[in-house]
C-alpha positions in Angstrom: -47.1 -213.2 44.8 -50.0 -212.2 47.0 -53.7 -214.0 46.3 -55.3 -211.3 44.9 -59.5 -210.6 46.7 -61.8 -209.5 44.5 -64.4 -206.9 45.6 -67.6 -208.3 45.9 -69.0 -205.3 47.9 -67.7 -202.7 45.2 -68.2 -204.9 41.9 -72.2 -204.5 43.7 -71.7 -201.0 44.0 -72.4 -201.7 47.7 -71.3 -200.7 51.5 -69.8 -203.8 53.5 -72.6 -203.3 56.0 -75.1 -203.4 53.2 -78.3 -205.7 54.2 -79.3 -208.7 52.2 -82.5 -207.3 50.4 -79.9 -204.7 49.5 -77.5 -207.4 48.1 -80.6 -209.2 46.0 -81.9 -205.6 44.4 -78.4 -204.6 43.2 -77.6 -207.6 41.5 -81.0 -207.7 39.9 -80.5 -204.5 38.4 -76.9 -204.9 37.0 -77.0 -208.6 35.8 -80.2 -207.3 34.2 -78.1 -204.0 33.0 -75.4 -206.2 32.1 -76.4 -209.3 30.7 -74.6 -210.6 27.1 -78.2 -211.0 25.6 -78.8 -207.0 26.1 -74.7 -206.1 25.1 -74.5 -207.8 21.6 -72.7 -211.0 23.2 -69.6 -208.8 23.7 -67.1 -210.2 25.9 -67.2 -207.6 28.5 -70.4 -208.1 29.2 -69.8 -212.0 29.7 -66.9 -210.7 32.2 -69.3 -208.6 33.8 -71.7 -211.0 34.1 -69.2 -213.7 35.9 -68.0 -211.1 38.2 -71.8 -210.2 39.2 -72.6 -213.9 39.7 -69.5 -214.6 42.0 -70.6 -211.6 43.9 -74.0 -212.8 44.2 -73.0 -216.5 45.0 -70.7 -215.2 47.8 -72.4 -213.0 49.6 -76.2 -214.1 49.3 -75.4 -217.1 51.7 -74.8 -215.6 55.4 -71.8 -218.6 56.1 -70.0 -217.7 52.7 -70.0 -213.5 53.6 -69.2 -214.5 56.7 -65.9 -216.2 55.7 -65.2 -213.9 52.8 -65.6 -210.7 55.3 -63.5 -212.5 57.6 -60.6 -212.8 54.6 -60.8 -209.6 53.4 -60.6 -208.1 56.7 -57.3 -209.5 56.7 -55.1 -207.3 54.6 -56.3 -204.1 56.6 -55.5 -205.5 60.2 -52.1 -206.6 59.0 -51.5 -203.1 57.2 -53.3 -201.5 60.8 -50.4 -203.6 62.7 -47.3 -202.5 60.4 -49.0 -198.7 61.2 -48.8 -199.2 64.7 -45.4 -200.6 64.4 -44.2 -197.8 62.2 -46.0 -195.2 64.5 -44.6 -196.5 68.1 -41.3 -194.5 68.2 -41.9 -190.6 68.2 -39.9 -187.6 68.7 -40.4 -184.4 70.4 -38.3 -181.0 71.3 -38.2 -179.2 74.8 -37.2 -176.2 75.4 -35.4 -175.1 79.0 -34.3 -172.1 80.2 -30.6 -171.7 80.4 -29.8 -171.9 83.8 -31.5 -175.4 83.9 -28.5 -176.8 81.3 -26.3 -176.1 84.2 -28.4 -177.5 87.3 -30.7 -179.9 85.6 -34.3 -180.3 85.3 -37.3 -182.3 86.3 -40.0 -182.7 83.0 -43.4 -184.2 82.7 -43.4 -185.8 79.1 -47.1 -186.2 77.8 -47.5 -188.1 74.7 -51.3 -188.0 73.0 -51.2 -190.4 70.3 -54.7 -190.8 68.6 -53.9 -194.3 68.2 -53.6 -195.0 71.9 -57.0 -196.4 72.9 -55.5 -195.7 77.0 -55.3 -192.6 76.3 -52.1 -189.6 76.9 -49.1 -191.2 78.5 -47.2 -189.6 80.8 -43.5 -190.0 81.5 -41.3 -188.5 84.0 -38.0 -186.9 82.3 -35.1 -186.1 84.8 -32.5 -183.7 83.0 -29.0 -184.0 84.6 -26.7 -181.1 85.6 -24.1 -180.0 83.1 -26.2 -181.2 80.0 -25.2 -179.8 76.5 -28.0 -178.2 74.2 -29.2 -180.6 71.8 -28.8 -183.6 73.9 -31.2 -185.9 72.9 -33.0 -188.4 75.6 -35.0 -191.5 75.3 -38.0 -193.0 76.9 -39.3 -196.4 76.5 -43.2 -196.2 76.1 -45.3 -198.3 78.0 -48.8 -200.0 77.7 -50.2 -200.0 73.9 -47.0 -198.9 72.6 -44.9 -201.2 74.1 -41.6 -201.6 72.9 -41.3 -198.1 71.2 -39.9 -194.8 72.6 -40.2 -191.0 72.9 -37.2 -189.3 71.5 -37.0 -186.1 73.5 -34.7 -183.2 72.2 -34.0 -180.5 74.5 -33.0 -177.2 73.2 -32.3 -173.4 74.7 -35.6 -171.3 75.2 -34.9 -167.8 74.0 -33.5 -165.3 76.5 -33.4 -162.0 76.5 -29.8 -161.7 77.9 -27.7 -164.0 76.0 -28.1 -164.7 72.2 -27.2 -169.1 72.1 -24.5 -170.5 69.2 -24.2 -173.9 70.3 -22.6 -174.1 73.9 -21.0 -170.7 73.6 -23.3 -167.4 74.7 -23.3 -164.0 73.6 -23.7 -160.6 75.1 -23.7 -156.9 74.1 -21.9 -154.3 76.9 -22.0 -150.8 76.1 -19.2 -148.9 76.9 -18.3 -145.3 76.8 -16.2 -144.1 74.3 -13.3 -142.8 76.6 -13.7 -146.4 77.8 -13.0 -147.4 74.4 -10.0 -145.0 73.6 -8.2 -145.7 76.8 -9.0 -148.8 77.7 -9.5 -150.5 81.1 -11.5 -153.1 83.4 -15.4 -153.4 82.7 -17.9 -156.3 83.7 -21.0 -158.0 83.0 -23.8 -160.1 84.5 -22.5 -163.7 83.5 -25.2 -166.8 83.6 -25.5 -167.9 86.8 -25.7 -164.0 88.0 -22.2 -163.2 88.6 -20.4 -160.6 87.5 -17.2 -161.4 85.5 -14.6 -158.8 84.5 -13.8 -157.9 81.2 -10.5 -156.6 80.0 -11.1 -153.7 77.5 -8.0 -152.9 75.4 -7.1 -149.2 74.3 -8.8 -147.9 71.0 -11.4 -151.2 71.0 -13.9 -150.7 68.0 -17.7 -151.2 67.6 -18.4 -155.1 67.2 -14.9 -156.5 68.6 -15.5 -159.8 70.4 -13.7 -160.3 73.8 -14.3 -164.1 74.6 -14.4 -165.1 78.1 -14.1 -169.1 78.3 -15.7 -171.6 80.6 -19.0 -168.8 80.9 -21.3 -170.5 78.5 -23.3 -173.1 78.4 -22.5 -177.2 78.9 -20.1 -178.9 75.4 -21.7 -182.3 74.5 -18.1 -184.0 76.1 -17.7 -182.1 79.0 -16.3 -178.4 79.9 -18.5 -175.1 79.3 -18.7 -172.7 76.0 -17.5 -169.5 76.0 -19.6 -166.3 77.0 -18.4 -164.0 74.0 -19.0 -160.4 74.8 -19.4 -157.7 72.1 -18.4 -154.3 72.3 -20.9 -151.8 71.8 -20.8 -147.6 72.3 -22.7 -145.4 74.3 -24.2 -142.7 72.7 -22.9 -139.6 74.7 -25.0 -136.2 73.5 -23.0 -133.1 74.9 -25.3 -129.8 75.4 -23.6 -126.6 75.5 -25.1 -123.1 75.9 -24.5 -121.0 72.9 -23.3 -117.2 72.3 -20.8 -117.7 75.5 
């Protein structure tokens, strides 16, 4: 069970960095307010009364405040440390284009923790090639924070080609609707700016899928996704002249 401090400062109805003249005049007043003479005798008031003069006692002698402030201080520096301790390990989410899954990146990690007295850390972040979306890196901090680490998530920054699932990728092409009814050979525009053919089979409809494998982005254990295109239609407006 933990020695329980009583509030000298607060049972005073004072600040800690209250001066003695303050302390003197407050306990005037309330032991004054308070005494059992003035309150019928009651017991609270005798209560009150004790908790006034062990106030008083304490911190009207400069060595005694000294060692009480010095006690009480105590609690809060542990509870500061068990913060600190709690607070050393943070996370954080990058986002990188998706070309840079493939070849790999270089990033500048800045932390700014408010409880750093040294200030924003910085931290150098080297992404390898072939790295999967949602791999998740870590960096030992340094200095104040010693012993903790930055847990660093990267994650695909929106593009306006491919729509992301995971490792695989996705793509519209808009085809005509002969090209549809007959069939044939098409291509797109894969990742790393090649163009990749895709096999159209006769009488495709609006919204099929034709998968083309290895084209996406990096799996977690090795290998690409797949680059999954969908079929779309061209609309094809026909003008004729009329009363011939």
């Amino acid at each position: 069970m933990k020695n329980f401090i009583p509030d000298h400062y607060a049972t005073l109805g004072l600040h800690q960095d209250c001066t003695p003249a303050q302390i003197r005049a407050a306990y005037r007043a309330l032991a004054k307010q308070h005494h059992p003479d003035v309150n019928g005798g009651t017991p609270a008031a005798s209560a009150r009364t004790q908790e006034l003069n062990a106030a008083y006692e304490t911190l009207s002698d400069a060595e005694k405040r000294q060692a009480y402030d010095e006690e009480l201080a105590l609690p809060k520096k542990s509870a500061a440390r068990a913060t600190a301790k709690m607070q050393r390990n943070v996370a954080q989410e990058v986002f990188l284009r998706l070309e840079e899954f493939l070849r790999g990146a270089k990033l500048e990690v800045r932390v700014h923790d408010p409880g750093n007295p040294d200030g924003a850390e910085i931290y150098e972040l080297a992404v390898p090639p072939a790295t999967a979306p949602g791999t998740r890196f870590r960096i030992e901090r340094s200095g104040f924070f010693a012993g903790g680490f930055v847990a660093v998530r990267v994650k695909a920054k929106p593009d306006f080609r491919f729509q992301v699932r995971g490792s695989d990728l996705r793509c519209d092409l808009k085809i005509s609707f002969q090209r549809a009814q007959l069939g044939g050979v098409e291509s797109v525009r894969g990742l790393t700016g090649n163009f990749l053919r895709v096999t159209i089979p006769k009488k495709v409809a609006r919204g099929e899928i034709i998968s083309i494998a290895n084209e996406g982005l990096p799996k977690p254990r090795g290998g690409r996704g797949e680059l999954r295109v969908r079929i779309a239609y061209r609309v094809e407006v026909r003008v004729a002249r009329a009363g011939k």
